[in-house]
C-alpha positions in Angstrom: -25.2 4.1 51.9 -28.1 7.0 52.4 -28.8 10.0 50.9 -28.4 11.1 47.4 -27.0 8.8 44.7 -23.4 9.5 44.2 -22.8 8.1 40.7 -19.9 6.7 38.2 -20.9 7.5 34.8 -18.9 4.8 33.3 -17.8 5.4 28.9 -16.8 2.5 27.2 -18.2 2.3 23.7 -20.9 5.1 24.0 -19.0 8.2 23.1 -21.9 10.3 23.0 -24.6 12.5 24.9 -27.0 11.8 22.4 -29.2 8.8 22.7 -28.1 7.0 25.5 -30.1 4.9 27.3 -27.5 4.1 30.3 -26.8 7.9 30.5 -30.4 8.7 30.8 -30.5 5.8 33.5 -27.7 7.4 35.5 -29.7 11.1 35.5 -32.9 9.3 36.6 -31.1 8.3 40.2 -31.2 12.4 40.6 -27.6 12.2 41.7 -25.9 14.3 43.9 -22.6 14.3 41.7 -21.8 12.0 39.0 -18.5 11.5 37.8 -17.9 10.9 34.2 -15.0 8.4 33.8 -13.1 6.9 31.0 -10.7 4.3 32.4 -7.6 3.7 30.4 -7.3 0.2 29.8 -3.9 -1.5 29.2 -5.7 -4.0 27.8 -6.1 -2.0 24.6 -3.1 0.2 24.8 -0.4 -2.9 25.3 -2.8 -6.0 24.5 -4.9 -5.6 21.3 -3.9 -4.5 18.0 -4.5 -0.9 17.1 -2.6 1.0 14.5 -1.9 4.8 15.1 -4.9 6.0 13.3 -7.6 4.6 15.2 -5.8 5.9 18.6 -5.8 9.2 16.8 -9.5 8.5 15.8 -10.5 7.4 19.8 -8.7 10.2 21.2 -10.6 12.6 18.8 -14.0 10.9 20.0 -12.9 11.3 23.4 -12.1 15.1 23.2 -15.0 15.8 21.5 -17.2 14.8 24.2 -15.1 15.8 26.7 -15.8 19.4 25.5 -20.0 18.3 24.8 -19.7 17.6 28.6 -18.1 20.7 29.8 -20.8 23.1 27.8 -23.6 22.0 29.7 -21.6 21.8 33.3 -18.5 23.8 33.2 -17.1 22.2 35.9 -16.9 18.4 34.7 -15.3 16.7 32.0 -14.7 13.9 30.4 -12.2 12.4 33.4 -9.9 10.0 32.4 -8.3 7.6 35.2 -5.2 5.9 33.8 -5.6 2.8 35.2 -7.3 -0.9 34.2 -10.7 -1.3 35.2 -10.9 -3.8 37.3 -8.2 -2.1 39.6 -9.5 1.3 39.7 -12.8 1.2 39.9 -12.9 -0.9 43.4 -10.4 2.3 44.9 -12.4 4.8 43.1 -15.9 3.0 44.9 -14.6 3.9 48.2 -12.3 7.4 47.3 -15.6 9.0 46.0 -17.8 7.3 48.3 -20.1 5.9 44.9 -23.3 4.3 45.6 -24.0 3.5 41.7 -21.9 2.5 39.0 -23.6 3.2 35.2 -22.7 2.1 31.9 -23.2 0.5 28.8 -23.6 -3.1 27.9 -20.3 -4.5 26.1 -20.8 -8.5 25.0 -16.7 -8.4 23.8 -15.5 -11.7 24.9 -12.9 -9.8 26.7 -15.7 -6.8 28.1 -18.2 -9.8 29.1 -15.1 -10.8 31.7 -13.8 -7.7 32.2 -17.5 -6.3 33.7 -18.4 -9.8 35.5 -15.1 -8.3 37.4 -16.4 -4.9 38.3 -19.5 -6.1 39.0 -18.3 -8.2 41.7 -16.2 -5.6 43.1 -18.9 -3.3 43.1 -21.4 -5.6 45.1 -18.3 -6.4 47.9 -18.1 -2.5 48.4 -22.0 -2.3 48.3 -22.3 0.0 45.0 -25.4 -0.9 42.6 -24.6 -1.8 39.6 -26.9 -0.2 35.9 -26.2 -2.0 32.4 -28.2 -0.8 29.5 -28.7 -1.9 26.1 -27.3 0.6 23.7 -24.3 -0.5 21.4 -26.7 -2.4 19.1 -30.0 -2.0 17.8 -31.1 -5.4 19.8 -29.5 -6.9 23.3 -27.2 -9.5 21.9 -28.0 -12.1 24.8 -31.9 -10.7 23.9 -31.2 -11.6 20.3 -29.7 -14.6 21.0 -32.4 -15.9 23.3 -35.0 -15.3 20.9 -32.8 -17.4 18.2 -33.5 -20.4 20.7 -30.1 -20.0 22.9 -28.3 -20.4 19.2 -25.3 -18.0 17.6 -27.3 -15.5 15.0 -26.0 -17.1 11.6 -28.2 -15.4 9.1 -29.9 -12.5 9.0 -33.2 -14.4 8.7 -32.7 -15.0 11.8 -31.9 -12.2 13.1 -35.3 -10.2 11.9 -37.3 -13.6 12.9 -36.0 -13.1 16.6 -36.4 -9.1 16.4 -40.1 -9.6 16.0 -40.1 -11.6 19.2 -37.8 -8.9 21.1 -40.2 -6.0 19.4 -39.6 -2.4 17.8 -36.3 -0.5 18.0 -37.0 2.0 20.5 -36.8 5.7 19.7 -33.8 7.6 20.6 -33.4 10.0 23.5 -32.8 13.0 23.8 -29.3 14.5 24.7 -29.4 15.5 28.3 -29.4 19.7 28.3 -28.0 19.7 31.9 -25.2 17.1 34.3 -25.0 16.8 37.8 -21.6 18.7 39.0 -18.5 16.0 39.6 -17.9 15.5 43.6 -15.0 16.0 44.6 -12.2 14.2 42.4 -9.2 14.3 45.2 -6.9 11.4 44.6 -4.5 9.9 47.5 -4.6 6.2 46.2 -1.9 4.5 44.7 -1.5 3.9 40.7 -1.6 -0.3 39.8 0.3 1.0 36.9 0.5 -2.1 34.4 3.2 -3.8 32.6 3.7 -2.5 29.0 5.2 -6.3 28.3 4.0 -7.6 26.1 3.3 -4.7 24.2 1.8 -6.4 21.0 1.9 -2.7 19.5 5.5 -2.0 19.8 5.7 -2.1 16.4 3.6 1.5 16.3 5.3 3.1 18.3 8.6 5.0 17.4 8.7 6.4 21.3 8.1 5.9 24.8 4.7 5.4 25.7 4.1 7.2 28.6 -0.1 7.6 29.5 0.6 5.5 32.9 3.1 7.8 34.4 0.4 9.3 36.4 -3.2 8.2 37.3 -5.3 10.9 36.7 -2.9 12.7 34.1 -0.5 15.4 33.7 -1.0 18.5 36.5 -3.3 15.5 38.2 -5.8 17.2 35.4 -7.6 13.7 34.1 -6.8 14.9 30.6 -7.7 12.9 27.8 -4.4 11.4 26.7 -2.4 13.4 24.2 -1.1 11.5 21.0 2.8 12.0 21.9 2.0 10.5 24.9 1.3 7.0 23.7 4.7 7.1 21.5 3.2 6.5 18.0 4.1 6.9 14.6 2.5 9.3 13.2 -1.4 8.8 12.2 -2.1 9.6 8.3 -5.6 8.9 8.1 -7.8 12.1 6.8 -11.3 10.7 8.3 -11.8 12.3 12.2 -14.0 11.1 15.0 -16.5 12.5 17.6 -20.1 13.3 17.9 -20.3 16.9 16.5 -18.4 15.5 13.1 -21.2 12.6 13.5 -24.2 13.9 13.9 -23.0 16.5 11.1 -22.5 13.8 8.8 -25.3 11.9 9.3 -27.4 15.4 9.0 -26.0 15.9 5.1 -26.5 11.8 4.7 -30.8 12.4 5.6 -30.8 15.6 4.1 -30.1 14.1 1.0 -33.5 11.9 0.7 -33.2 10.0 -2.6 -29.7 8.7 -1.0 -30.9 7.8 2.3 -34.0 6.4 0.7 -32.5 4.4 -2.0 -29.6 3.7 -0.6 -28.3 -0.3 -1.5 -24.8 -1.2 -0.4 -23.6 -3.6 -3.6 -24.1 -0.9 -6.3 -21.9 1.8 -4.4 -18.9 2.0 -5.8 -15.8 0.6 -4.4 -13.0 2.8 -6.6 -15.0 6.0 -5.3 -12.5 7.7 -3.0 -13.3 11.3 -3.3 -15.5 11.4 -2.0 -16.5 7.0 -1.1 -19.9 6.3 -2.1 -21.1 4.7 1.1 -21.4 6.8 4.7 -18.3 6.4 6.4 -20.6 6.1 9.7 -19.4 2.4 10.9 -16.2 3.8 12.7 -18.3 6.2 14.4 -20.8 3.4 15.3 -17.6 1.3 16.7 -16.7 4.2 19.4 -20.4 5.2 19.9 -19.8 8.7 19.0 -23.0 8.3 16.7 -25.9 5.5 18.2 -27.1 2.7 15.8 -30.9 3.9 17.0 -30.6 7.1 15.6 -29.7 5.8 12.4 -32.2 3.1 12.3 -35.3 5.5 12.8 -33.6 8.6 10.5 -33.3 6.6 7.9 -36.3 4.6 8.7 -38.6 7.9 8.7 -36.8 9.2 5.3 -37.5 5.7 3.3 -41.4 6.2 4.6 -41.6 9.3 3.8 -39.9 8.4 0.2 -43.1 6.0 0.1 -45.7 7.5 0.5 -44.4 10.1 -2.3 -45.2 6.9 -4.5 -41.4 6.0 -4.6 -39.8 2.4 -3.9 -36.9 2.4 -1.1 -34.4 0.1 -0.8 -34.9 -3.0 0.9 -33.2 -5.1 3.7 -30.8 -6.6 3.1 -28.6 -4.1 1.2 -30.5 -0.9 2.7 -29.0 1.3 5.5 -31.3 -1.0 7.9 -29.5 -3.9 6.9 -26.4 -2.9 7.3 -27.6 -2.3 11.0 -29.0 -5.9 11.4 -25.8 -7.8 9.8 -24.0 -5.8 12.4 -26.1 -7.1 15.0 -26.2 -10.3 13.8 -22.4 -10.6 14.4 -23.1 -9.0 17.5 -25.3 -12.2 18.3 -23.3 -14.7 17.0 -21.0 -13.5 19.3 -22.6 -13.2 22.1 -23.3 -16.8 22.1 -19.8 -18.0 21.2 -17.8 -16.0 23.4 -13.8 -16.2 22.7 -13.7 -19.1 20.0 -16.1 -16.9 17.6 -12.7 -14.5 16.8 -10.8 -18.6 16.0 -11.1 -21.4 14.1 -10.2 -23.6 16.8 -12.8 -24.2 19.4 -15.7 -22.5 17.3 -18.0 -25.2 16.9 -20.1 -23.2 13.7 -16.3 -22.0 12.0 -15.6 -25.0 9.5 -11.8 -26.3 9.7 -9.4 -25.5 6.4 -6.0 -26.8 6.8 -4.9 -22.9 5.9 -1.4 -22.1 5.6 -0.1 -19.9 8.7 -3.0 -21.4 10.7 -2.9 -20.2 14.7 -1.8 -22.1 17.2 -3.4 -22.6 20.8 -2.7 -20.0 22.9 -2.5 -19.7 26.5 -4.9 -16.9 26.6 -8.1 -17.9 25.8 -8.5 -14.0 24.7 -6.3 -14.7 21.7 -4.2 -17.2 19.5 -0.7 -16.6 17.9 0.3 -17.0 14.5 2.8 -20.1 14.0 3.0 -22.0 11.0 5.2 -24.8 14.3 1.4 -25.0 15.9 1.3 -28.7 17.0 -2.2 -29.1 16.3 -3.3 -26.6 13.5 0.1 -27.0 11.2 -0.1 -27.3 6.9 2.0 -27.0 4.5 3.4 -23.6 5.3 6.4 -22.7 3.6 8.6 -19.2 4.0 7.0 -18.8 0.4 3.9 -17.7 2.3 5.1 -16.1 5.2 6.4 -13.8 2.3 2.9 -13.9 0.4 1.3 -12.5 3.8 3.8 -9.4 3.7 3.4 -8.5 0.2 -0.6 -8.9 0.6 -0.5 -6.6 3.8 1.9 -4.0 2.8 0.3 -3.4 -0.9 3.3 -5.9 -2.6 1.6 -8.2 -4.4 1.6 -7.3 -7.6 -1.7 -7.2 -8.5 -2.7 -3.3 -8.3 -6.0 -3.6 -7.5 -5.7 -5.8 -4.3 -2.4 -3.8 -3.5 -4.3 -0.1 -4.0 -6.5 -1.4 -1.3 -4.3 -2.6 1.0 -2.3 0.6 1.1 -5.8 2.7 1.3 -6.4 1.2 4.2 -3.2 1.2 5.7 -3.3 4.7 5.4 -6.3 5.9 5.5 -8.0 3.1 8.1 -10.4 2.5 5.7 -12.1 0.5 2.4 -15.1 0.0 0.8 -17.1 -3.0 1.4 -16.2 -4.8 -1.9 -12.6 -3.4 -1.7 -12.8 -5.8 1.8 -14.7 -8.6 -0.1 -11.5 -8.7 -2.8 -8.8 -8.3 -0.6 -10.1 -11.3 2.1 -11.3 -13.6 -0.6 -7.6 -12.9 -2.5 -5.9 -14.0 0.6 -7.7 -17.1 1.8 -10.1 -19.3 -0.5 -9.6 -17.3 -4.2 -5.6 -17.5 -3.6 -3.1 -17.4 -1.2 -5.1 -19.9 0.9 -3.8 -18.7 4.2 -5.8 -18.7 7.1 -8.2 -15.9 7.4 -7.2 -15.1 11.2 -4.1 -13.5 9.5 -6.3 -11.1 7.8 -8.4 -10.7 10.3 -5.8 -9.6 12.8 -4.7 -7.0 10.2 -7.4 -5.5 10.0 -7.9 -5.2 14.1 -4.7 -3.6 13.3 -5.8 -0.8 10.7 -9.6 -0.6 10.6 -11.1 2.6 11.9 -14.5 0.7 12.6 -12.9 -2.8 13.6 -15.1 -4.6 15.9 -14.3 -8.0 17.5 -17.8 -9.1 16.4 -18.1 -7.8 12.7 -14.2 -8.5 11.9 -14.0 -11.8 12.8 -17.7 -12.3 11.6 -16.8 -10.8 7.9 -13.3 -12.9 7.7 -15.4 -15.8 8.2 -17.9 -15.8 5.8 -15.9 -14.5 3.1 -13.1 -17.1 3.5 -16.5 -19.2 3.5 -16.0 -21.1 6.5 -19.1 -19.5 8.5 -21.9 -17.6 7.2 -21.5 -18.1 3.8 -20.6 -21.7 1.3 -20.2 -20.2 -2.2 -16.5 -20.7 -1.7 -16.0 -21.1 -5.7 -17.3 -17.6 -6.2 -13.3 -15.7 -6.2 -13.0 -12.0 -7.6 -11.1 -11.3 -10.1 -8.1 -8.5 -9.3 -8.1 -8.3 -12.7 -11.5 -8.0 -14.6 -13.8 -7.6 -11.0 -12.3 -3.7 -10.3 -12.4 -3.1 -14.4 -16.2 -2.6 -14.2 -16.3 0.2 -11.7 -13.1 1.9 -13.3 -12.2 1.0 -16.5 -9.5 3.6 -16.7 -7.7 2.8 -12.9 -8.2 6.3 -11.5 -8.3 4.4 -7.8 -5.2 2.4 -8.5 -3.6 6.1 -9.7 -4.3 7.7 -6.6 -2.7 4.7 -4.1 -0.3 2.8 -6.0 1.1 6.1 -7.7 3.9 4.4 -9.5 1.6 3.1 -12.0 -0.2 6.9 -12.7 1.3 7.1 -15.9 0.4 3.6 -17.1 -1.5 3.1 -20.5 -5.7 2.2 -19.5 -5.1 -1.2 -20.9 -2.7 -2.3 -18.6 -3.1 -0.5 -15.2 -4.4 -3.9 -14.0 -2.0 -5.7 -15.4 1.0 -3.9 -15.7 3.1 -6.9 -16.3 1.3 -7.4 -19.4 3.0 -3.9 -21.2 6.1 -3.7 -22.8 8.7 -2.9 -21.4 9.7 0.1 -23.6 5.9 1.0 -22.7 6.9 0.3 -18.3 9.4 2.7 -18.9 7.7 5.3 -20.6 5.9 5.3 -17.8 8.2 5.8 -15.4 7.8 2.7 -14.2 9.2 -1.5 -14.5 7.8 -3.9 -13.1 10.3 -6.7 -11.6 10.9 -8.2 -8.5 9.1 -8.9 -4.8 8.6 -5.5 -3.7 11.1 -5.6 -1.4 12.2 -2.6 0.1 16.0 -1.4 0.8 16.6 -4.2 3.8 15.4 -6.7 2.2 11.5 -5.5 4.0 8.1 -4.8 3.1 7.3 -1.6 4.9 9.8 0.7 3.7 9.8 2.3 0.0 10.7 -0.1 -3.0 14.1 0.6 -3.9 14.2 2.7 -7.3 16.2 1.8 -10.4 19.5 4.0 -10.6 18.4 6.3 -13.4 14.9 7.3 -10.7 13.3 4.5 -12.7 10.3 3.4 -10.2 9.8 -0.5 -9.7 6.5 -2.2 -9.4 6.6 -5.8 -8.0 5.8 -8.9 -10.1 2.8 -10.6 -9.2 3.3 -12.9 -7.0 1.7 -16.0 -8.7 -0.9 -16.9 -11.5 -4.0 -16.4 -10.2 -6.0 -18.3 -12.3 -3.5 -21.2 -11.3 -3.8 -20.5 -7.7 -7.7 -19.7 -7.7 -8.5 -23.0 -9.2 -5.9 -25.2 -6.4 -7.5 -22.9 -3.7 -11.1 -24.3 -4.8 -9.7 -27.6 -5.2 -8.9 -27.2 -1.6 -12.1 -25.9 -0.7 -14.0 -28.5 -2.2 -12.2 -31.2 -0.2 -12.4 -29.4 3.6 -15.9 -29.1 2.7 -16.2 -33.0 1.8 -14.7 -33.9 4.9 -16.6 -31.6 7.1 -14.5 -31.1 10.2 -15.5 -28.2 12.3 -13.4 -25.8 15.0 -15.0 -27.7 17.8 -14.0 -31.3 16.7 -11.6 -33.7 18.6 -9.5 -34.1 15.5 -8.8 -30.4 14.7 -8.2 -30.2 18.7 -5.6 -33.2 18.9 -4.0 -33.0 15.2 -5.6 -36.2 14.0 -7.2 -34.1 11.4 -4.1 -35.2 9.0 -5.1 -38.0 8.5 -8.2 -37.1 6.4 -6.2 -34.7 4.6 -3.3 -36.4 3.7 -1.6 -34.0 1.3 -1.7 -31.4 3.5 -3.9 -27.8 2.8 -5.1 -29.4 -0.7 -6.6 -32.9 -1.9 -4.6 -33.2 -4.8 -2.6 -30.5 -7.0 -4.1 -29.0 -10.3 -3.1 -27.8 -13.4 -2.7 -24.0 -14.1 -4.9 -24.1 -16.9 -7.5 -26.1 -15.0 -7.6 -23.0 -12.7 -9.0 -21.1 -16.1 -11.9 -23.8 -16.4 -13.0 -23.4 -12.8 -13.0 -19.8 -13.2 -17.4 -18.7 -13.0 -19.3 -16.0 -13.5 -20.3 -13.5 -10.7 -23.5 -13.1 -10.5 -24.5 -9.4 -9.3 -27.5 -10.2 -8.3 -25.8 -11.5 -5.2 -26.0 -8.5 -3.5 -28.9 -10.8 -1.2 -25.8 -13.9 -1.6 -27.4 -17.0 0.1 -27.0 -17.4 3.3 -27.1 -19.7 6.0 -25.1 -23.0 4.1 -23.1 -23.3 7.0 -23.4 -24.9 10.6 -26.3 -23.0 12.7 -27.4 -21.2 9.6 -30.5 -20.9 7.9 -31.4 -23.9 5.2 -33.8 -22.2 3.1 -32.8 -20.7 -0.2 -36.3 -18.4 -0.4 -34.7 -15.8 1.2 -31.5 -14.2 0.1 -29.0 -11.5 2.2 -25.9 -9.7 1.8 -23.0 -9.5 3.9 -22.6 -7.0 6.5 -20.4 -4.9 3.7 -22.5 -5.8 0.9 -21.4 -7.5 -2.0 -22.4 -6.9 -6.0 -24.9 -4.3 -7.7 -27.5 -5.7 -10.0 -27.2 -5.7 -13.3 -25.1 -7.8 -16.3 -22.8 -10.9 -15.0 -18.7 -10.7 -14.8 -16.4 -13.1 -15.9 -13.9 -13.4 -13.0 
């Protein structure tokens, strides 16, 4: 092909003008038109979990830079092509007459084969192919090769391979001009896809309709409006896009003791209004804000803060580290591909006989939930299909888990030790069900969920990867009481308890029940709504009496059988990768199913330990792959507890 380069601008997880190194790559061919594309993957719309309020938060992203695009050329947009990928994109090559194709780097299990697709396609029609690092502070593979070809399991690692990659590069500038869009004509037909299955069906409360035409109502390549994909309605108050990021993260420097000393474990998790960490990561997910920019502001403000004669934070717990654990996952990965998101088939994920485990799937891409699973089955009872339920829809009885669970069902978001109590509750420090169940809520209603960090996270706080200190449980009891002795957090999202005496907000079970209804408020039952559900609203007492659940079980009981339990899969030592978890033999090392042996509820009480805050740097690396020395602390990518006097939990 001669002449000037006629380009495809390609957006994927780089919502942004600002600092983009594959956008700057694209305006350094000098292009004669460039066409910037978002392609509407099925994928995501039918495929992956995601809840109304992070379409609402995508499509706000999108829009945003749609209109960033159109003030510096007012004829181009942001256009979007309602099609997959991998069909498109080869009809598009030839339509437009392309000669380069340009975007971002994406090492999702799912984008790695998704791009090895396009890339193939491209070469056939003779279009050159761009890929440039920008998601993550570090290229993953980069990272990853510098770890000696091994998954990133600790962030010592992770900063040991940095210094053989070398400095973060500065960011770049946003471009202040773009090439006009050629002509965008289209007489091809629409591959439109199959909504079944349609693993979000359960979102929607109307016809999704984004595929009726490829490029859009009025043939306008319109970013999709929210009626279009049939949704319920999204509640979350947090929006996305650049202009809203870069604004935030201008009040976040601006603030210099903040940015300076800022150290993850001693924010508060009951602060709500507003939180008292950034609320960047969901911007981060969609790109609307770049990781780089971040890294040096923040960099810049804690050196300046030093040479004032003032001591900044430090990684791990700093704004930096909270970059690097993200990469980190990122790496881990990168190397692992698919089996990183399971248990089964990921050789550094240690095997628990969890109740509700997955079963293999014929997707590599994904794996069901069945408690039937022919290789990966427990002792799974309807008792904890009903314990799942009440732990996702806020029903467990426990106020402080179930305050956080609705939070982030509504709002798409929680604090990093709000995440920490709420995983650890559900696999190792009670339920003991398998952590890919949380997970995949939480690719359901996360604003910042990433494949990477999410499955990452789940993993070492159920203490299979990443983290060992599986006898270290929070308390949903006397763990929230030290940030908020008098509930205000559990007032604002479990509002049938607002008129509850201090002494028993986190125990509500505990107050008399002349005292329950004084307040408006007994406490009985599952939770169940008025068919017999979960989702819907509790059913009131005749008189307007409100009803708070029971909890669900004895913690203390179940805390001490769930380390019990840990204790044993940790003797044996089986891994996701091993023949035995593979072919089922794995029964017979555990012969009494998801526990060695029952205990004793007030055994559970003597097993109970201290926390001690000062493991905001928690050791690391006591898993396969990771790191074996103790010298060196770190924190999880959320954080974990502020410094200061230990907790009984």
């Amino acid at each position: 092909m001669t002449g000037k380069p006629r380009v495809i601008y390609w957006f994927r997880t780089d919502l942004r003008l600002h600092d983009s190194p594959a956008l700057k790559a694209a305006l350094d061919l000098k292009p004669e038109c460039l066409y910037p594309i978002w392609c509407w993957d099925p994928h995501y719309v039918y495929r992956a979990r995601v809840g109304p309020n992070r379409w609402q938060y995508l499509l706000d992203c999108q829009s945003d830079l749609s209109k960033s695009i159109t003030k510096l050329n007012s004829k181009s947009k942001l256009f979007v092509v309602r099609e997959a990928p991998q069909t498109v994109l080869p009809k598009l090559f030839k339509a437009w007459k392309i000669s380069h194709v340009v975007f971002e780097k994406d090492t999702d299990a799912y984008a790695r084969e998704r791009d090895e697709k396009i890339m193939e396609s491209a070469k056939e029609a003779g279009v050159k192919v761009i890929v440039k690092t920008g998601r993550t502070l570090y290229d993953p593979d980069e990272l990853v090769k510098a770890n000696g070809g091994k998954p990133t399991m600790s962030i010592t690692q992770v900063e040991h391979a940095a210094k053989k990659i070398g400095e973060v590069p500065r960011p770049i500038p946003a471009p202040e001009s773009l090439p006009d869009p050629g002509d965008t004509t289209l007489d091809i037909p629409q591959d439109r896809p199959s909504q079944e299955p349609d693993i979000n069906k359960i979102q929607r409360s109307g016809s999704e309709t984004s595929y009726n035409q490829l490029a859009g109502p009025n043939a306008s390549f319109s970013v999709p409006v929210y009626s279009e994909l049939g949704l319920k309605p999204a509640t979350t108050p947090h929006r996305g896009g650049e202009t809203l990021a870069l604004a935030a993260l201008d009040r976040i420097i601006a603030d210099e003791s903040y940015t300076a000393t800022f150290s993850k474990p001693s924010t508060a998790p009951t602060a709500f209004s507003p939180p008292a960490t950034t609320l960047l990561s969901p911007q981060h997910h969609f790109g609307s804000l770049s990781v780089r920019l971040l890294y040096w502001r923040a960099s810049d403000t804690m050196e300046s803060y030093r040479k004032k004669g003032k001591q900044p934070s430090t990684v791990p717990t700093n704004l930096i580290g909270q970059l690097l654990f993200r990469d980190m996952y990122f790496g881990a990965q990168a190397a692992l591909g698919h089996s990183f998101a399971h248990t089964l088939g990921n050789s550094h994920c240690r095997f628990v006989p969890w109740h509700l485990p997955s079963s293999p799937s014929p997707s590599p891409s994904s794996l069901s939930p069945s408690p039937s699973s022919p290789s990966l089955s427990s002792t799974t009872t309807p008792l904890h299909l009903t314990w799942l339920q009440r732990w996702k829809h806020g029903r467990t009885g426990f106020p402080w888990i179930d305050a956080l669970m609705r939070q982030l069902r509504t709002e798409g978001w929680i604090h990093h030790l709000g995440r920490h109590a709420v995983a650890c509750f559900l696999t190792r420090g009670g339920c003991y069900i398998d952590w890919e169940r949380g997970a995949e809520v939480f690719e359901e209603w996360l604003l910042d969920h990433e494949v990477a960090c999410n499955a990452g996270n789940w993993q070492w706080l159920a203490c299979v990867a990443f983290y060992a200190q599986f006898y270290r449980c929070y308390s949903p009891v006397a763990f929230p009481k030290k940030w908020d002795k008098e509930g205000a957090f559990v007032r604002r999202y479990v509002p049938e308890l607002a008129r509850f005496p201090d002494r028993y907000i986190y125990e509500p079970w505990r107050a008399p029940v002349g005292d329950q209804k004084k307040a408006g408020c007994v406490v009985r039952g599952e939770g169940r709504d008025g068919e017999g559900g979960f989702e819907g609203a509790v059913e009131e007492e005749g008189d307007g009496m409100k009803v708070y659940p029971k909890p669900m079980f004895d913690f203390n009981e179940r805390r001490g059988i769930c380390i019990e339990g840990m204790k044993n899969a940790y003797h044996i030592g089986l891994y996701g990768d091993d023949e035995r978890v593979k072919n089922g033999s794995w029964r017979e090392l555990f012969p009494d199913g998801a526990t060695s042996r029952d205990v004793e509820g007030k055994k559970g009480k003597d097993l109970g330990v201290e926390e001690d805050e000062g493991e905001a740097k928690e050791l690391g690396g006591e898993t396969k792959g990771g790191d074996r020395t103790k010298k060196r602390k770190q924190g999880t990518l959320d954080g974990a507890f502020g410094r200061g006097k230990r907790n009984k939990v």
